[in-house]
VOGUVO-482256 format. One record per atom (N, C-alpha, C): atom name; z, y, x. Coordinates in Angstrom, 3 decimals. Layout:
# VOGUVO-482256
(node CA, (Z, Y, X))
...
# end
This chain:
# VOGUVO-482256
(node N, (108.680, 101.847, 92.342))
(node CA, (108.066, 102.049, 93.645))
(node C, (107.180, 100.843, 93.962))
(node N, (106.282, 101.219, 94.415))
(node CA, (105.391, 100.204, 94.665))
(node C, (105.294, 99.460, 96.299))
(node N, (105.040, 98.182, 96.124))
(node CA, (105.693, 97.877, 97.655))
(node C, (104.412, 97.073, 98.414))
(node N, (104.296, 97.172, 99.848))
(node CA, (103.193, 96.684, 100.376))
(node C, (103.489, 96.154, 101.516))
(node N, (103.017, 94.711, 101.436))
(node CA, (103.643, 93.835, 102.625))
(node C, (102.509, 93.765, 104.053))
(node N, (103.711, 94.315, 105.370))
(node CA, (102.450, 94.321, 106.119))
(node C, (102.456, 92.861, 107.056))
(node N, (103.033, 92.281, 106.564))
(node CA, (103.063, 90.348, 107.007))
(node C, (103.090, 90.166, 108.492))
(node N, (101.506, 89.945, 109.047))
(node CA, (101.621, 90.064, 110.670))
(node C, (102.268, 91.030, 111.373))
(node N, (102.385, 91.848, 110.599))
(node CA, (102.341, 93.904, 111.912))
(node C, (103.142, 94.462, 111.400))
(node N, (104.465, 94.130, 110.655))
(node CA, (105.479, 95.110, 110.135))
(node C, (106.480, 95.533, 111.595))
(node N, (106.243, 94.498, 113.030))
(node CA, (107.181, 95.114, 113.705))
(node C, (106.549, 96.589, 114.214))
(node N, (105.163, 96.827, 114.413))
(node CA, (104.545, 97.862, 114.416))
(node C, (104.745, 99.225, 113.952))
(node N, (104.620, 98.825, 112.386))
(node CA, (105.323, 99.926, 111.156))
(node C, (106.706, 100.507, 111.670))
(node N, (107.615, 99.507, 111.713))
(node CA, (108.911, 99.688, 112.170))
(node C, (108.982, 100.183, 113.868))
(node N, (108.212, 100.248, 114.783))
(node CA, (108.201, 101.035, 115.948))
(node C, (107.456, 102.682, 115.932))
(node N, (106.969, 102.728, 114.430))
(node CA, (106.161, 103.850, 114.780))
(node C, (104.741, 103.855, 115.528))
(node N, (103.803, 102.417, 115.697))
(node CA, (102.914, 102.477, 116.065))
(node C, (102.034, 101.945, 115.448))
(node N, (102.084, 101.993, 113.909))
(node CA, (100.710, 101.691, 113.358))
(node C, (101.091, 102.825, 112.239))
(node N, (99.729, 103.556, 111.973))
(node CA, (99.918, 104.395, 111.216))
(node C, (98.501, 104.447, 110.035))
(node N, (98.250, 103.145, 109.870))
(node CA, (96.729, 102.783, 108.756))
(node C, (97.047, 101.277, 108.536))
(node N, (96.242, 100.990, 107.556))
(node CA, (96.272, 99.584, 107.248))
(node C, (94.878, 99.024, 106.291))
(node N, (94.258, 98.216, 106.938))
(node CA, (93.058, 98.088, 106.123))
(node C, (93.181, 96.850, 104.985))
(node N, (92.925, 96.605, 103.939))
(node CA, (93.533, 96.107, 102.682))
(node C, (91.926, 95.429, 101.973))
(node N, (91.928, 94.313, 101.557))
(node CA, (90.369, 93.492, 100.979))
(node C, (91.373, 94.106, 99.363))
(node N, (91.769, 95.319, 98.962))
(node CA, (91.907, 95.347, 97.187))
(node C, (90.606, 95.339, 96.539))
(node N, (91.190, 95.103, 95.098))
(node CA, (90.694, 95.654, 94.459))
(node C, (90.929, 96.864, 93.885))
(node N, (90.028, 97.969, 93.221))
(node CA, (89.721, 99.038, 93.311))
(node C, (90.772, 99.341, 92.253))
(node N, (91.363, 98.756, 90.989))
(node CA, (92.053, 99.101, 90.581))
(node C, (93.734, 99.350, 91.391))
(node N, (93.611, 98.457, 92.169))
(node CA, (94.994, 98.255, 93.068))
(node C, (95.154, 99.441, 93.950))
(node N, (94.136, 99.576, 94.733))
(node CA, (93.836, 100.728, 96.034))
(node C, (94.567, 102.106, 95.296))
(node N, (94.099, 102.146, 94.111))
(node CA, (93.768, 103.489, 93.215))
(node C, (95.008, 103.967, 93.019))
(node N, (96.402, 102.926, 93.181))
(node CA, (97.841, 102.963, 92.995))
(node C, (98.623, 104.028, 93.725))
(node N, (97.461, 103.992, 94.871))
(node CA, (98.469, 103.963, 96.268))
(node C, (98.066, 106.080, 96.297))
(node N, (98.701, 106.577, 95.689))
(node CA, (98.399, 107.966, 95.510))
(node C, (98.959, 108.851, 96.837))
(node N, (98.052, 109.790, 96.996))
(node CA, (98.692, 110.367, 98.445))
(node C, (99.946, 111.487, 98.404))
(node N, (100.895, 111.297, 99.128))
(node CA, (102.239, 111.804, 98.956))
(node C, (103.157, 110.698, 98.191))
(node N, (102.770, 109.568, 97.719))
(node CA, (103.583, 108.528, 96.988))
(node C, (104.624, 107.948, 97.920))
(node N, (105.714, 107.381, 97.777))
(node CA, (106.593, 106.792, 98.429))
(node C, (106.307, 104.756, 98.171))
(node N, (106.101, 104.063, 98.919))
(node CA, (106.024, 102.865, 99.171))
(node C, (106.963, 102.071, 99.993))
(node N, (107.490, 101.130, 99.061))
(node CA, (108.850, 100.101, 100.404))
(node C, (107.334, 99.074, 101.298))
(node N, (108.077, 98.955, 102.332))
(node CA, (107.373, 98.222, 103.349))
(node C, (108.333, 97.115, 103.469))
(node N, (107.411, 96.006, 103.452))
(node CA, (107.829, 94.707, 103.727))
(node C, (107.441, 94.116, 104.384))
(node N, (108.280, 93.043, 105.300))
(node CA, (108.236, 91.944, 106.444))
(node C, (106.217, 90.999, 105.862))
(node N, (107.017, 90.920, 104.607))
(node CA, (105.903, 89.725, 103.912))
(node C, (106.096, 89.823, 102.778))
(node N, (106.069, 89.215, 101.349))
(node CA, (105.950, 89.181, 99.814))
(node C, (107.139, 88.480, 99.962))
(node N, (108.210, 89.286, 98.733))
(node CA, (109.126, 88.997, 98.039))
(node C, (108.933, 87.925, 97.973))
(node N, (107.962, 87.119, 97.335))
(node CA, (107.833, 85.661, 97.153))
(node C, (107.891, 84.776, 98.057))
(node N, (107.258, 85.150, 99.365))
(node CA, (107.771, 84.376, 100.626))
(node C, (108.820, 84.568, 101.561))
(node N, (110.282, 85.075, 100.731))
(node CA, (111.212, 85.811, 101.483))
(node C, (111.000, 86.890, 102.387))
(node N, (109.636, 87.043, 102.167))
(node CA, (110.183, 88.787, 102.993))
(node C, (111.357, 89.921, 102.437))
(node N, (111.595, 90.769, 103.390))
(node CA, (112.399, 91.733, 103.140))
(node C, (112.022, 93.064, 103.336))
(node N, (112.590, 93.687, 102.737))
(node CA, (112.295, 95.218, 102.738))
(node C, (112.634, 96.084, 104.039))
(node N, (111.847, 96.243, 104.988))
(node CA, (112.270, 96.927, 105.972))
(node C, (112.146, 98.359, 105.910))
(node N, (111.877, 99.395, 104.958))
(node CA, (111.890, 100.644, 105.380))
(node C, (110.693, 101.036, 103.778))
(node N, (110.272, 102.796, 104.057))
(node CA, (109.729, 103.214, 103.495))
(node C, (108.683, 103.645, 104.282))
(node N, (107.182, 104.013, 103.734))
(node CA, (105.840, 104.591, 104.179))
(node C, (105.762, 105.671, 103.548))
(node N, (104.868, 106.880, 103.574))
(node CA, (104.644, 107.586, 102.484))
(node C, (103.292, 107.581, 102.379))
(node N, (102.066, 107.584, 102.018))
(node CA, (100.915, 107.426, 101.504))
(node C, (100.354, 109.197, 101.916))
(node N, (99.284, 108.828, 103.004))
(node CA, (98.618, 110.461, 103.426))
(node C, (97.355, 110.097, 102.992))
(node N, (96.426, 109.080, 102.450))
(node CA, (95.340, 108.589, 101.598))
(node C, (94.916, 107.300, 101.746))
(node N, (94.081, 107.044, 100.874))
(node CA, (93.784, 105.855, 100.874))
(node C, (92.241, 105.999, 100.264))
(node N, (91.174, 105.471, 100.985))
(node CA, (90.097, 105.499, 100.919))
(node C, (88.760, 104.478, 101.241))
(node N, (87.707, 104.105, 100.576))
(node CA, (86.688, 102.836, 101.374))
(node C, (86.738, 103.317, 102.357))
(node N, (86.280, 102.306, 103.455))
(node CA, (85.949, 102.320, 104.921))
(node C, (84.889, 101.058, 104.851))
(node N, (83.846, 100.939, 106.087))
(node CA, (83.409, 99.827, 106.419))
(node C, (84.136, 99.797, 108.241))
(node N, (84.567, 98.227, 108.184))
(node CA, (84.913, 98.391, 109.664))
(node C, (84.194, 98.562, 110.516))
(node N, (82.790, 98.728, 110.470))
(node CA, (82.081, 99.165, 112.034))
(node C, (82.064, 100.485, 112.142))
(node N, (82.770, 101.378, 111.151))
(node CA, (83.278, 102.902, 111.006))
(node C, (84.058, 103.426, 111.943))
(node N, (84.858, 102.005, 112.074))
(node CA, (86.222, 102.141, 112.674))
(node C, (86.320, 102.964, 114.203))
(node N, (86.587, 103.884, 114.463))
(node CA, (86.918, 104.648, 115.162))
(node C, (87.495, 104.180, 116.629))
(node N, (87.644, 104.221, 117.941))
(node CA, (88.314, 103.798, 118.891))
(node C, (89.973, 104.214, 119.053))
(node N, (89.883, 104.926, 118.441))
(node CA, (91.595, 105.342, 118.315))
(node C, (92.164, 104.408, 116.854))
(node N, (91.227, 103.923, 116.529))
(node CA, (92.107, 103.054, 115.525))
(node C, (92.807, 101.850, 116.266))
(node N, (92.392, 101.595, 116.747))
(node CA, (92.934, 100.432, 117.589))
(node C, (94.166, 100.785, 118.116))
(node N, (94.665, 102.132, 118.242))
(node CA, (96.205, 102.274, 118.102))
(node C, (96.667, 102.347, 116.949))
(node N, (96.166, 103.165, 116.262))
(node CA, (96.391, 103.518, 114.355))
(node C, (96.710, 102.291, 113.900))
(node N, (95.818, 101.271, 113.856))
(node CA, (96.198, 99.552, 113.009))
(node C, (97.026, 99.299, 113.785))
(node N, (97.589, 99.644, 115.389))
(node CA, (99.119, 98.486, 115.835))
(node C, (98.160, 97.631, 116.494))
(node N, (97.239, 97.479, 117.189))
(node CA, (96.618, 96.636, 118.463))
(node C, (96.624, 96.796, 119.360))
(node N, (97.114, 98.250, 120.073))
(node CA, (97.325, 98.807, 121.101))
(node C, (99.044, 98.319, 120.832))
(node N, (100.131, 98.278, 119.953))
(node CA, (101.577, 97.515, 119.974))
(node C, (101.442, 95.962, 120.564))
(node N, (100.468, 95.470, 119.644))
(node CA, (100.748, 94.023, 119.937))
(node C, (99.724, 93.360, 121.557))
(node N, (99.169, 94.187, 121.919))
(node CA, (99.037, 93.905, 123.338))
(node C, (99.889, 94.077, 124.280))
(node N, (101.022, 95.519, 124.085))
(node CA, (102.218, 95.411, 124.864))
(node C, (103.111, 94.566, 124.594))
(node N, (102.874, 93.691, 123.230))
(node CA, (103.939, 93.082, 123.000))
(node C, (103.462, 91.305, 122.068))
(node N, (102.485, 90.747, 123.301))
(node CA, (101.715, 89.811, 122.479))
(node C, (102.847, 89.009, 122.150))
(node N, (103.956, 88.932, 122.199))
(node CA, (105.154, 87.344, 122.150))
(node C, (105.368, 87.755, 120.152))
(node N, (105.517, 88.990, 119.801))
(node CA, (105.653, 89.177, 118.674))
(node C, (104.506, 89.144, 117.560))
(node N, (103.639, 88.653, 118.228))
(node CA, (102.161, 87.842, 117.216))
(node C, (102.270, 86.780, 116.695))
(node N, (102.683, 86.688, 116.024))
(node CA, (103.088, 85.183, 114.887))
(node C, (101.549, 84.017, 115.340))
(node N, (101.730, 82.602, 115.561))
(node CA, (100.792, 81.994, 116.220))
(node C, (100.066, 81.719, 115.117))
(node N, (100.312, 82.187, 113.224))
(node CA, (99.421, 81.893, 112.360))
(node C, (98.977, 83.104, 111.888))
(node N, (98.838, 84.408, 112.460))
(node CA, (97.929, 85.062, 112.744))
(node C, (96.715, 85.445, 113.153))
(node N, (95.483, 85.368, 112.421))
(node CA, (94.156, 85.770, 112.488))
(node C, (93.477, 86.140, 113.913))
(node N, (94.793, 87.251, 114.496))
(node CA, (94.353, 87.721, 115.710))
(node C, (94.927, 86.870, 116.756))
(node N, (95.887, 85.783, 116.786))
(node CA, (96.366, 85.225, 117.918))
(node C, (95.264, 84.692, 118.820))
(node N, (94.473, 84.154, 117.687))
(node CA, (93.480, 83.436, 118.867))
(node C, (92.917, 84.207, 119.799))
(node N, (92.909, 85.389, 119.933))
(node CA, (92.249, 86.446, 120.776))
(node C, (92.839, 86.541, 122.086))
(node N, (92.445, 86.708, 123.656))
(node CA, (92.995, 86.675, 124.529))
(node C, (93.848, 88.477, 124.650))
(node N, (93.389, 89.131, 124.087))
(node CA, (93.879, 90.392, 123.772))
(node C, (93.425, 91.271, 122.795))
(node N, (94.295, 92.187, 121.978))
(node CA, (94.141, 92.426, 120.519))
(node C, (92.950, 93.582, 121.001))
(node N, (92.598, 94.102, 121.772))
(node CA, (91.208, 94.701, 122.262))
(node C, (89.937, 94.212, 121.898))
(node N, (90.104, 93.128, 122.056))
(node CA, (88.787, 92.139, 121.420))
(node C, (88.885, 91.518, 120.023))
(node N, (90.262, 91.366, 119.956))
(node CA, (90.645, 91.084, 117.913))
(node C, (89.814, 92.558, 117.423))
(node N, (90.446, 93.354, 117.751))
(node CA, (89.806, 94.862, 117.300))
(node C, (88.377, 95.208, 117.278))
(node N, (87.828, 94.648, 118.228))
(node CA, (86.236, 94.837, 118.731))
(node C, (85.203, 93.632, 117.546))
(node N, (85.980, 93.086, 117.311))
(node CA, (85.365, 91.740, 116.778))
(node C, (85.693, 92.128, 115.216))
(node N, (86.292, 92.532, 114.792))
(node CA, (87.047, 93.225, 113.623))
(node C, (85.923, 94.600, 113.346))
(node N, (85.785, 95.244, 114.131))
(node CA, (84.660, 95.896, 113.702))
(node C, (83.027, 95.445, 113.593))
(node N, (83.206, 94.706, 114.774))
(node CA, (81.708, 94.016, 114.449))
(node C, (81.337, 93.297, 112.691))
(node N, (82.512, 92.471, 112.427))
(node CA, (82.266, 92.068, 111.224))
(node C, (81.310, 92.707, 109.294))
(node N, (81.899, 93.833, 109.927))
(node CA, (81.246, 95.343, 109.179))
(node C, (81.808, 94.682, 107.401))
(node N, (83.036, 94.818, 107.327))
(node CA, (83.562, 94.307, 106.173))
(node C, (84.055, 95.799, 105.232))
(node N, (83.689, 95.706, 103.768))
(node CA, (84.418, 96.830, 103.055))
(node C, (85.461, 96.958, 102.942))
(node N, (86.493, 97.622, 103.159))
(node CA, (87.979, 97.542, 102.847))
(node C, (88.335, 98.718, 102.821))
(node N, (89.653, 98.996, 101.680))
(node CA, (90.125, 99.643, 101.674))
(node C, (90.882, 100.413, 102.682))
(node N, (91.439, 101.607, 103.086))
(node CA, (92.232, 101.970, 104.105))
(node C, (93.237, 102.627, 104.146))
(node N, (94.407, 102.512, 103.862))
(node CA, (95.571, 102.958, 103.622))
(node C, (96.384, 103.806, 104.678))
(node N, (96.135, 105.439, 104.826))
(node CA, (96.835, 106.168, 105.746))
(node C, (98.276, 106.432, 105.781))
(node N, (99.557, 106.147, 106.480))
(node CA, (100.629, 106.380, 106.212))
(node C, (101.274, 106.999, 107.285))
(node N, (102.502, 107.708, 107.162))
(node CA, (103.495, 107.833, 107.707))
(node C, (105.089, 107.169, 107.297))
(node N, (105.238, 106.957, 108.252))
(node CA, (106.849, 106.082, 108.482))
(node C, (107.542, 107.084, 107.542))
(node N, (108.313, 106.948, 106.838))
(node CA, (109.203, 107.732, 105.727))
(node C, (110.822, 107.088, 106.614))
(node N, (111.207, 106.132, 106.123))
(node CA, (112.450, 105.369, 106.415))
(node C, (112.328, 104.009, 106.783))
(node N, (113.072, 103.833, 107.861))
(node CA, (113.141, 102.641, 108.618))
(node C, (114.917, 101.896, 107.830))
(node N, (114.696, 100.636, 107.806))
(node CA, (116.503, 100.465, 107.878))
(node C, (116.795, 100.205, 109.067))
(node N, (117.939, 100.855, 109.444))
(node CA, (118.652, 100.773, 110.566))
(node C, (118.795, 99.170, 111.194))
(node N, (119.248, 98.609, 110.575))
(node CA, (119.339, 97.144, 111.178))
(node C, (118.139, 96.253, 111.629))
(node N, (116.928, 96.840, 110.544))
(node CA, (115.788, 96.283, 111.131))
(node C, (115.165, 97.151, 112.511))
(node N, (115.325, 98.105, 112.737))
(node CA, (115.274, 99.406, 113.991))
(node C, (115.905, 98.098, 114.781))
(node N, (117.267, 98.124, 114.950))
(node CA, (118.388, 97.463, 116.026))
(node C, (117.467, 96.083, 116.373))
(node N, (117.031, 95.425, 115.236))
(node CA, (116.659, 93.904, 115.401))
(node C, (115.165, 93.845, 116.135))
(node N, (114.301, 94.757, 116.156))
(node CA, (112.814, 94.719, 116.565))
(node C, (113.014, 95.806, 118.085))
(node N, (113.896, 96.145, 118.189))
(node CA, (113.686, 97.232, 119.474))
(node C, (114.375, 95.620, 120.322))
(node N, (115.237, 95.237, 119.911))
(node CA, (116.217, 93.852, 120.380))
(node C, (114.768, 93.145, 121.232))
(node N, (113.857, 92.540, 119.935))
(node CA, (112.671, 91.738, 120.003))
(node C, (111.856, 92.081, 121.082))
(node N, (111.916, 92.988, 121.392))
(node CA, (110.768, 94.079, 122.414))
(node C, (111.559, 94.064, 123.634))
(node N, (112.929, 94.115, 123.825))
(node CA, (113.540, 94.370, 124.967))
(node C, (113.662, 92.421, 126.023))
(node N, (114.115, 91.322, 124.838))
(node CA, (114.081, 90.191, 124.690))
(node C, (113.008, 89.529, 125.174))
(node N, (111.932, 89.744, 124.716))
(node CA, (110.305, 89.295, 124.843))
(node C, (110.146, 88.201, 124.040))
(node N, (110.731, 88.071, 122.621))
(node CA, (110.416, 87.276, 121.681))
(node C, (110.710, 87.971, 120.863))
(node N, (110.767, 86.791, 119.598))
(node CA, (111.315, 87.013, 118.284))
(node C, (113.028, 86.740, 118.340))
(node N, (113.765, 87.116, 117.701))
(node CA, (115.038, 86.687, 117.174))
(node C, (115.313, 85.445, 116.270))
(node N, (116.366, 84.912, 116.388))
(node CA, (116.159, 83.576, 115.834))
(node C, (116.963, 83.970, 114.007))
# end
């Protein structure tokens, strides 16, 4: 099984509110990600102790340029999550500097970058990571 770490935005994945992911692959890599395939989702890379929080299933994966990007993506990528929930934006995140992920998003398309785009649906969550990120959301942080 092939596994794909969503680093900043896995609490997203794990709420059910990001349902795309835009990816700088290469074309041999993208080409992996077959539609109907099963994929583990991770916190971050095995290598940097992430963990496996759940499964995706792959509905396509295709180029995009981001000034393509649609206004409903901005829920689809999880920017419409992390504005209800800016405390769970890691402060070495790309988008922190933004006063709201509305304008991370807006600025993200302006850039007009090629990337891949990875459509998914939530397959399986693990339960404990469910318990620990609904916790995070109710809390208004992270967990220690």
């Amino acid at each position: 099984m092939l596994n794909i770490s969503f680093g900043y935005t896995w609490h997203a994945v794990v709420m059910d509110a990001k349902t795309c992911t835009l990816r700088d692959w290469k074309d041999s890599h993208a080409k992996k990600f077959i539609k109907g395939s099963l994929v583990a989702g991770l916190t971050k890379g095995y290598f940097a102790n992430g963990k496996k929080f759940g499964i995706v299933q792959v509905k396509d994966c295709y180029r995009v340029n981001t000034s393509e990007l649609a206004d409903e993506d901005y829920v689809n990528e999880g920017f419409e999550f992390y504005d209800r929930y800016p405390f769970l934006i890691p402060p070495c995140s790309p988008f922190a500097k933004f006063e709201n992920q509305q304008q991370a998003f807006d600025d993200w398309r302006e850039q007009e970058l090629d990337m891949w785009r990875l459509d998914f649906n939530v397959f399986e969550i693990e339960p404990s990571i469910l318990v620990e990120v609904i916790e995070m959301t109710r809390k208004g942080g992270l967990l220690k």
